[in-house]
Every structure is written in structure tokens, then in C-alpha cells.
Backbone as a ProteinNet text record, in pm:
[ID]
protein_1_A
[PRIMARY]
XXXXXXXXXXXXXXXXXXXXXXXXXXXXXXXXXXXXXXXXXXXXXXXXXXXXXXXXXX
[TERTIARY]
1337.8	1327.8	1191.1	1245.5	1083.5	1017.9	912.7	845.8	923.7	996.8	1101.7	1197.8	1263.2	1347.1	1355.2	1200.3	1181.8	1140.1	1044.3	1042.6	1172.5	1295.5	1394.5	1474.6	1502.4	1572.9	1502.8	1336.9	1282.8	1309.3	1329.1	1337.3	1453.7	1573.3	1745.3	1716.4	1639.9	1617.9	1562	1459.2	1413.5	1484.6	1635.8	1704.9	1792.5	1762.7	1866.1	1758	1633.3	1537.6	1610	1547	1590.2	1474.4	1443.4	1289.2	1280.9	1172.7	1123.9	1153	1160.3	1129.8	967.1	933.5	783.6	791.3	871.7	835.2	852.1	982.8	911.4	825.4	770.7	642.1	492.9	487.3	394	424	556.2	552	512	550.2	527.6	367	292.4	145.7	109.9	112.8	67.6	91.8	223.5	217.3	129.8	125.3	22.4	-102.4	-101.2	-246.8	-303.3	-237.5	-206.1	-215.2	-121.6	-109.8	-236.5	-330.8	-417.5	-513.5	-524.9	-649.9	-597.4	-486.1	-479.6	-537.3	-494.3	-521.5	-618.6	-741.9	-849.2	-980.9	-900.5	-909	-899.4	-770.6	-779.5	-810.2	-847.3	-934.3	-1088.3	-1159.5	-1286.2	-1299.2	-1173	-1222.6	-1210.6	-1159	-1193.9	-1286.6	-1308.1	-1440.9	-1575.3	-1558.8	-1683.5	-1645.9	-1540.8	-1549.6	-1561	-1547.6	-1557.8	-1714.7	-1763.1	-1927.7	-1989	-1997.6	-2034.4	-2003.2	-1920.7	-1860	-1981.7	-1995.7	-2082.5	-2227.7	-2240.1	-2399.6	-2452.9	-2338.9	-2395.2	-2362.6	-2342	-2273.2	-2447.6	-2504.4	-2624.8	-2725.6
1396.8	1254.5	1204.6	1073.6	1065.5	888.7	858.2	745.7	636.4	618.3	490.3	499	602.2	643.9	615	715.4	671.1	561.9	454.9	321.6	197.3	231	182.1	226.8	342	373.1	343.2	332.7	281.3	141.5	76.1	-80.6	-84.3	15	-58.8	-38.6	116.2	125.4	-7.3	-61.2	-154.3	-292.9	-293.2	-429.3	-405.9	-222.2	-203.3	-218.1	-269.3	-244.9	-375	-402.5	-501.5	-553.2	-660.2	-662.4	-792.4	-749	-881.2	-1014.9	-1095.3	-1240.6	-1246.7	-1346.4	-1438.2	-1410.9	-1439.3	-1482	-1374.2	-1238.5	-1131.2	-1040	-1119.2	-1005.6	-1081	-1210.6	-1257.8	-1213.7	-1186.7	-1127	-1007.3	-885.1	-769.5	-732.5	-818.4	-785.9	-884.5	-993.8	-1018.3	-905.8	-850.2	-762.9	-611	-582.7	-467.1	-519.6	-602.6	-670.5	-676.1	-754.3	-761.2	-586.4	-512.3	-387.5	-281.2	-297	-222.6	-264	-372.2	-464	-397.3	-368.5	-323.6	-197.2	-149.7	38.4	69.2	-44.1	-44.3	-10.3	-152.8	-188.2	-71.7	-54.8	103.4	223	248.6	380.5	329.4	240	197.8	185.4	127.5	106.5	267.1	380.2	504.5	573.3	534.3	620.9	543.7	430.3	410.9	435.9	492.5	534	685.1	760.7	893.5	919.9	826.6	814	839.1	748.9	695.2	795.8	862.2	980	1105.6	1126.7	1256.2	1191.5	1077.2	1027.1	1026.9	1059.2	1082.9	1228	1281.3	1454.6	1529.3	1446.1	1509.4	1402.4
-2935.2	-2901.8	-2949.6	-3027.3	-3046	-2980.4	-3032.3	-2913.2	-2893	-3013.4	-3119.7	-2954.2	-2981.7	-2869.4	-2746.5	-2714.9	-2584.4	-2518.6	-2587.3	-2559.9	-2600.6	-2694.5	-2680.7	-2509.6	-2488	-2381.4	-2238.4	-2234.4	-2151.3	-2133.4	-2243.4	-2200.9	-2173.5	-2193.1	-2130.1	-2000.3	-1942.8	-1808.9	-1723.3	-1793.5	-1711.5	-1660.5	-1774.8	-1727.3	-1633.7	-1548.5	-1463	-1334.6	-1345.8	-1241	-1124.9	-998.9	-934.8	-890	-941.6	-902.5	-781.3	-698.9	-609.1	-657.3	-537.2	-593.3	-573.4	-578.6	-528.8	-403.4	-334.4	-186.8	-155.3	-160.3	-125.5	-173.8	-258.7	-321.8	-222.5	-231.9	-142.5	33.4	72.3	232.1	221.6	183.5	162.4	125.2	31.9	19	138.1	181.6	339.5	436.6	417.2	537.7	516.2	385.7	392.8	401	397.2	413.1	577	664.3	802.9	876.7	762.8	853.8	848.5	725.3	691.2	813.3	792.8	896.5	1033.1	1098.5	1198	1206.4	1136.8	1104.1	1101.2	1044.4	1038.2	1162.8	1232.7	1345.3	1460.5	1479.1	1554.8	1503.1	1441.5	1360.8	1431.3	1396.2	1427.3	1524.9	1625.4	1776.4	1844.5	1789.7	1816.6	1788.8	1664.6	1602.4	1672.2	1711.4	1837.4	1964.4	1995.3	2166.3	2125.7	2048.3	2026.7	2026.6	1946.5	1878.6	2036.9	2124.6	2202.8	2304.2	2281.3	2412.8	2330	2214.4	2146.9	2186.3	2150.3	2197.5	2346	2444.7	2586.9	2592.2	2527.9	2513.7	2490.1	2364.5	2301.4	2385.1
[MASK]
++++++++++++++++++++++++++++++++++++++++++++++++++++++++++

């Protein structure tokens, strides 16, 4: 197989792709957006009660 090939047969693949619209491509990056910030959020609000539990430890 050569590149001719494989970038012809790559592009039929791609007209079988199903792709997002707009609006769910804009909900979906809001929501990883929203969900990181949470994750964030509770990771940090542990890693300062942990901090804070080792700093009266030492």
C-alpha cells in the first residue's frame, strides 16, 4: 500500500465519520470546562485540609 492509497482510503473513511454539530461541540467543551473547574476545586480543597492536618502533625 502506498501513501496515494492510504490518503485516498483515509478520506472515504472520513465521509463515514459523524461529526458534532456547533451546539454540541460548544456544550460538551462548556461541560469539560465546568467539570475540570470542579475537579480542581475538590482536589485543592483537600490538598489544603491534608496540608494543614501535616502542618499541626510537624
Amino acid at each position: 500500500m502506498n501513501i496515494f492509497d492510504y490518503i485516498k482510503d483515509t478520506k472515504g473513511e472520513m465521509k463515514h465519520v459523524s461529526w458534532p454539530t456547533k451546539k454540541q461541540t460548544m456544550t460538551y467543551t462548556i461541560l469539560i470546562i465546568v467539570v475540570s473547574i470542579a475537579v480542581a476545586a475538590y482536589l485543592g480543597l483537600f490538598d489544603e485540609i491534608f496540608s494543614n492536618i501535616i502542618n499541626r502533625l510537624l
